[in-house]
C-alpha positions as CSV (number, residue, x, y, z in Angstrom):
1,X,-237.4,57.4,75.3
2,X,-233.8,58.1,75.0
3,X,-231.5,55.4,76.8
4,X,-227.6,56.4,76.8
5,X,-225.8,52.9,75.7
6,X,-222.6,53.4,78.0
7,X,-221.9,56.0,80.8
8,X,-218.7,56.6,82.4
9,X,-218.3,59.0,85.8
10,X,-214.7,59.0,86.8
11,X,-216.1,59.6,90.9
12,X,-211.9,58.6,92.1
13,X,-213.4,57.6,95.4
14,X,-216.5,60.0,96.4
15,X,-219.1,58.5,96.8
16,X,-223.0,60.5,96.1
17,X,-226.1,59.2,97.6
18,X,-229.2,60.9,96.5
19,X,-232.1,60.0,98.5
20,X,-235.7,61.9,97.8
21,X,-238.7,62.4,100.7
22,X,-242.1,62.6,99.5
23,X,-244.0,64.1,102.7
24,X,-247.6,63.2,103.4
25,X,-248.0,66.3,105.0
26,X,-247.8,69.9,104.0
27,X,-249.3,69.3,100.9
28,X,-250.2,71.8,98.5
29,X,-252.3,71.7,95.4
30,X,-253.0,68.1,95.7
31,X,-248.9,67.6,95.1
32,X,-246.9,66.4,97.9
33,X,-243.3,68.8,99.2
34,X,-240.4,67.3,97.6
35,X,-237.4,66.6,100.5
36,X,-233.9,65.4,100.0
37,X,-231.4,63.9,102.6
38,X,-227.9,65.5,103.2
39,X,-225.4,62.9,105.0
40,X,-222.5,65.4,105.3
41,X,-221.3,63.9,109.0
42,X,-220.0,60.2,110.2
43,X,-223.2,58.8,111.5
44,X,-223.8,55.2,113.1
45,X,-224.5,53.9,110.0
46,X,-223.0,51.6,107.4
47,X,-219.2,53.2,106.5
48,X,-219.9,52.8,102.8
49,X,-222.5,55.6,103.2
50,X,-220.5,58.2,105.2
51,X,-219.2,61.5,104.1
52,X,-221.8,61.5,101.4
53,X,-221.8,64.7,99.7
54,X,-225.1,66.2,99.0
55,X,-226.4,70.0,98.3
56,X,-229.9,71.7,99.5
57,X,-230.4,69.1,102.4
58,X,-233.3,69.4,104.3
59,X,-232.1,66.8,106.5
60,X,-228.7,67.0,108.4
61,X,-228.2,63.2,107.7
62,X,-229.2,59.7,107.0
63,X,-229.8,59.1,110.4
64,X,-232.4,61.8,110.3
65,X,-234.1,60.0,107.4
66,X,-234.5,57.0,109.3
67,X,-236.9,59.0,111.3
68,X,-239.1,59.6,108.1
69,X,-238.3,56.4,106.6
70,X,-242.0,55.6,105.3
71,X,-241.7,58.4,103.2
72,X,-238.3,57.9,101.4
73,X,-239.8,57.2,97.8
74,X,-236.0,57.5,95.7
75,X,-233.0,56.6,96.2
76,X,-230.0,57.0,94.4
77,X,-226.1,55.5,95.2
78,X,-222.9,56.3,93.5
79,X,-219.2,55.4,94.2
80,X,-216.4,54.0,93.1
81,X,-215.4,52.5,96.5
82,X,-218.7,50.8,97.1
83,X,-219.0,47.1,97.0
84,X,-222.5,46.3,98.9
85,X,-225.7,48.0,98.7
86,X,-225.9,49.5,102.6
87,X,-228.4,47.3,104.3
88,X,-229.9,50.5,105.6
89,X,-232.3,50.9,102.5
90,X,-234.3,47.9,103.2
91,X,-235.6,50.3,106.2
92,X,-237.3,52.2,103.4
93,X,-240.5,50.2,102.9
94,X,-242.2,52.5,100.5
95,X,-239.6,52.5,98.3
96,X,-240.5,53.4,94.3
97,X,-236.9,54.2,92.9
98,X,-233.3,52.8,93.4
99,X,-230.4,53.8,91.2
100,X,-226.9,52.3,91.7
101,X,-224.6,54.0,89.3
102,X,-220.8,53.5,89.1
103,X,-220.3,51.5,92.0
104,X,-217.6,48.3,92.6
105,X,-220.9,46.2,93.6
106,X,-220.6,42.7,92.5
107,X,-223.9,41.1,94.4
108,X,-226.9,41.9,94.4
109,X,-228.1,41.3,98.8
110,X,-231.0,39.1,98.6
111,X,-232.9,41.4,100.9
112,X,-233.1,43.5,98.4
113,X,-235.9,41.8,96.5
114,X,-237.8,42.2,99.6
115,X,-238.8,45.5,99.2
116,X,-241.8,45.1,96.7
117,X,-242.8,48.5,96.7
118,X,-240.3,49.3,93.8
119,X,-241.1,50.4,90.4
120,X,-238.0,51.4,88.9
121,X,-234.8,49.1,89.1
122,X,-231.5,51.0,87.4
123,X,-228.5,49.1,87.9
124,X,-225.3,51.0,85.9
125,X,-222.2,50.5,85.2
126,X,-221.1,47.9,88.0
127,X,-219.0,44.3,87.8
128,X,-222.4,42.6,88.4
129,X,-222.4,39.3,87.0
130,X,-225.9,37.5,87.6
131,X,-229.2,38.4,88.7
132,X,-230.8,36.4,91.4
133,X,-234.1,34.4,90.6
134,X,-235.4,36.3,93.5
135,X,-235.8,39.3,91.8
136,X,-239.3,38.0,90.6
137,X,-240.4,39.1,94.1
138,X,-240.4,42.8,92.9
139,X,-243.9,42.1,91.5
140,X,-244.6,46.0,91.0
141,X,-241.8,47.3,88.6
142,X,-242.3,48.8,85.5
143,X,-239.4,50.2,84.5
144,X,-235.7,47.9,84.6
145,X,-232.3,49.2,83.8
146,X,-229.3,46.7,84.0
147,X,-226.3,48.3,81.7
148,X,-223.0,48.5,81.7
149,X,-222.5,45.0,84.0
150,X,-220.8,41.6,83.3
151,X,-224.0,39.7,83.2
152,X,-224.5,37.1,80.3
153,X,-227.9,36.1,80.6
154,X,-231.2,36.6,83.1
155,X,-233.2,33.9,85.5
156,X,-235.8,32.0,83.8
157,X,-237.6,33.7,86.7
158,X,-237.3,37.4,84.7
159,X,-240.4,36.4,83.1
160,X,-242.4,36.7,86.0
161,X,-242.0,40.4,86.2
162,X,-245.4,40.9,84.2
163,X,-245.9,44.6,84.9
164,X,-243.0,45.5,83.0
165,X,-243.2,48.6,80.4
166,X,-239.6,49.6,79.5
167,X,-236.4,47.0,79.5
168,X,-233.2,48.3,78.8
169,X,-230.2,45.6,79.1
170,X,-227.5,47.7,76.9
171,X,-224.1,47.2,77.5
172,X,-223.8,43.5,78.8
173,X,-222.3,40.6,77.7
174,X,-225.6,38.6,76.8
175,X,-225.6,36.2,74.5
176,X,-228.9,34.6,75.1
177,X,-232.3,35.6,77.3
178,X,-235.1,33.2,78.7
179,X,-238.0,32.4,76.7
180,X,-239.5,32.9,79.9
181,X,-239.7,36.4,79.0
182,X,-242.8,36.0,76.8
183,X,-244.5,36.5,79.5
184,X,-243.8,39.8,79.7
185,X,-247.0,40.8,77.5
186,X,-247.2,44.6,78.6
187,X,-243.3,45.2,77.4
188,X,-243.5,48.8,75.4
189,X,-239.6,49.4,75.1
190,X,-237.1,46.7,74.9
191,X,-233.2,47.7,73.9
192,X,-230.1,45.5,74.3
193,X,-228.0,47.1,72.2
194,X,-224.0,46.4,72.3
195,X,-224.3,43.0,73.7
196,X,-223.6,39.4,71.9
197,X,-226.8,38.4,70.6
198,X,-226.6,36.4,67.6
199,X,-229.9,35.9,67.0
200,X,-233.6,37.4,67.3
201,X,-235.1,35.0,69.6
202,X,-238.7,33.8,69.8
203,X,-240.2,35.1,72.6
204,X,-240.2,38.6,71.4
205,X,-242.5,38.3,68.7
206,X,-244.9,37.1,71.0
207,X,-245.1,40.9,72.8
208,X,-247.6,42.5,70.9
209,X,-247.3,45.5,72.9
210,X,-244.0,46.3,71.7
211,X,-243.3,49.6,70.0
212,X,-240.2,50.3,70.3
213,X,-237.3,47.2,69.5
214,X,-233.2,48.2,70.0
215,X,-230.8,45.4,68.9
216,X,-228.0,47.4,67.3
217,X,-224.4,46.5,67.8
218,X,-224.4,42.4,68.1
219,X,-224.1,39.5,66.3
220,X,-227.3,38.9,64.4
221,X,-227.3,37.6,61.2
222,X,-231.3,37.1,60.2
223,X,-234.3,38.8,60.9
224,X,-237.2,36.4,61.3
225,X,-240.3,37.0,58.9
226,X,-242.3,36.4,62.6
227,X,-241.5,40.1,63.6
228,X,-244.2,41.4,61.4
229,X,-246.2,40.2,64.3
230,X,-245.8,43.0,66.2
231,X,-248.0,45.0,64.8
232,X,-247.5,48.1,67.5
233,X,-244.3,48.2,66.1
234,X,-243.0,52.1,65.0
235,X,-239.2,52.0,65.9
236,X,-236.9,48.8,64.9
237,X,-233.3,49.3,65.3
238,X,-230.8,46.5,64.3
239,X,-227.5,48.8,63.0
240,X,-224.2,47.3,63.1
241,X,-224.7,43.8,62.9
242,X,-223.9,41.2,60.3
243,X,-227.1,41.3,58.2
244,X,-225.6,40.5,54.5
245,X,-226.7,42.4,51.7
246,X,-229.8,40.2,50.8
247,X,-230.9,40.2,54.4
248,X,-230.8,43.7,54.4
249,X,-233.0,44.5,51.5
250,X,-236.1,41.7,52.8
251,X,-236.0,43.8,56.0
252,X,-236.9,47.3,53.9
253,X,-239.7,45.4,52.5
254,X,-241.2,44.5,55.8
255,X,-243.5,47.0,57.7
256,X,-241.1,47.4,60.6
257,X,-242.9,50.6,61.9
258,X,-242.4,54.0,61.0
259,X,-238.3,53.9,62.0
260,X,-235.9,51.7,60.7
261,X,-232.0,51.8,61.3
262,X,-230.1,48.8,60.1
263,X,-226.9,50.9,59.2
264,X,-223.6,49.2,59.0
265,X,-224.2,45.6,57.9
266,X,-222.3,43.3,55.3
267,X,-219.0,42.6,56.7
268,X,-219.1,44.4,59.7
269,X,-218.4,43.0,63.2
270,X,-218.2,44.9,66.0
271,X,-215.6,44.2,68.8
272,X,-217.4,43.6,72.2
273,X,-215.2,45.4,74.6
274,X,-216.0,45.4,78.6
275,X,-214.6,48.5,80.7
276,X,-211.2,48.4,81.7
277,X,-211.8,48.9,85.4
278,X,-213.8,45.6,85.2
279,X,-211.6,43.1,83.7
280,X,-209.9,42.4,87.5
281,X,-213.6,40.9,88.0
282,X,-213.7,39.0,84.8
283,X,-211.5,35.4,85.4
């Protein structure tokens, strides 16, 4: 799995909502017909979400999907002038996918964490700074994706997410995560690279699913003997920290899987930056 540590989209005000239909009818070959929503027209609907700009519509409008609302499965929001999640998703109770990319978004609605049929979380590149505790409600997702935001740190309540796979927390400012998150015992991928870690903490060597480990681009001096632990372990990543040289050489004689990068050590330090169109959210 490839994750991409920072993305930009320069949108300059248009906003692109991407919403997929997976009809229960009309199927064909056991697969069900794929549908997405156009909302080219002012609708009575949240503002945020008007004038979207969407191709090969099979819908005239959001409205329309409202209608079909139990079979909206993905949605995806974009938009530089966005700063709240339209209330009109949580009408999508079967709900598998959100994506909100590039937004101003600073909160997360707690109504929200009420739609448990989600499986994929991907929150990208917006001046979020905290996650509610309520997000353990989302009992059913597997894969989370919280990039690119101003968050230091999760709930303790993260580590109730126990049908977790993949985890990928690039791009923050985190310094520290829960130990809570040794719970999280079916964790396949984890990756938090270019954030301000400056340690490997505990918990992880207690997720003996783990195969592949990203840490690249912090603050971490030491890598714990414990790691050997993880025995599933075929991709270890921990370039451009500050291992010094006798650090570096006891971690190429662990088994640390099949892949090892821990390029660009000794004296380096990296210079945690946050996007410029987020430091008038940063006090």
């Amino acid at each position: 799995m490839k994750k991409q540590n920072f993305r930009m989209f320069e949108a300059a005000g248009i906003l692109i909502i991407f919403v997929i239909l997976f009809s229960c009818n009309n199927k064909s070959d056991g697969q069900s017909k794929t549908k997405s929503i156009d909302n080219k027209k002012k609708d009575n609907i949240s503002d945020n979400i008007n004038d979207s700009i969407i191709k090969e519509a099979d819908y005239p409008n959001i409205n329309e999907a409202l209608k079909h609302k139990d079979s909206v499965r993905s949605f995806y929001l974009t938009g530089v002038e966005i700063v709240e999640i339209p209330k009109e998703i949580q009408e999508f109770k079967n709900l598998e996918k959100l994506t909100i990319y590039y937004t101003t978004i600073q909160d997360l609605p707690l109504w929200l964490f009420d739609i448990e049929s989600l499986k994929e979380l991907r929150i990208d590149n917006n001046p979020i700074k905290d996650i509610p505790p309520d997000i353990e409600k989302l009992k059913n997702l597997i894969d989370i994706e919280i990039s690119a935001t101003l968050i230091k740190t999760l709930p303790d309540e993260f580590g109730n997410l126990t049908n977790l796979y993949d985890l990928d927390l690039n791009s923050n400012s985190i310094e520290s995560l829960p130990s809570s998150m040794a719970n999280l015992k079916k964790l396949r991928y984890i990756s938090i690279r270019f954030n301000k870690l400056k340690e490997i903490q505990s918990f992880i060597f207690e997720l003996n699913n783990l195969e592949n480990i990203n840490l690249g681009y912090n603050y971490i001096k030491k890598v714990p003997a414990d790691i050997t632990k993880l025995k599933n372990v075929y991709s270890f990543a921990i370039d451009h920290n500050m291992l010094d040289l006798k650090e570096v050489k006891k971690v190429r004689n662990l088994y640390l899987g099949k892949y090892i990068d821990i390029d660009g050590q000794y004296n380096y330090e990296y210079e945690h930056i946050i996007p410029t169109r987020f430091e008038k959210y940063v006090k």
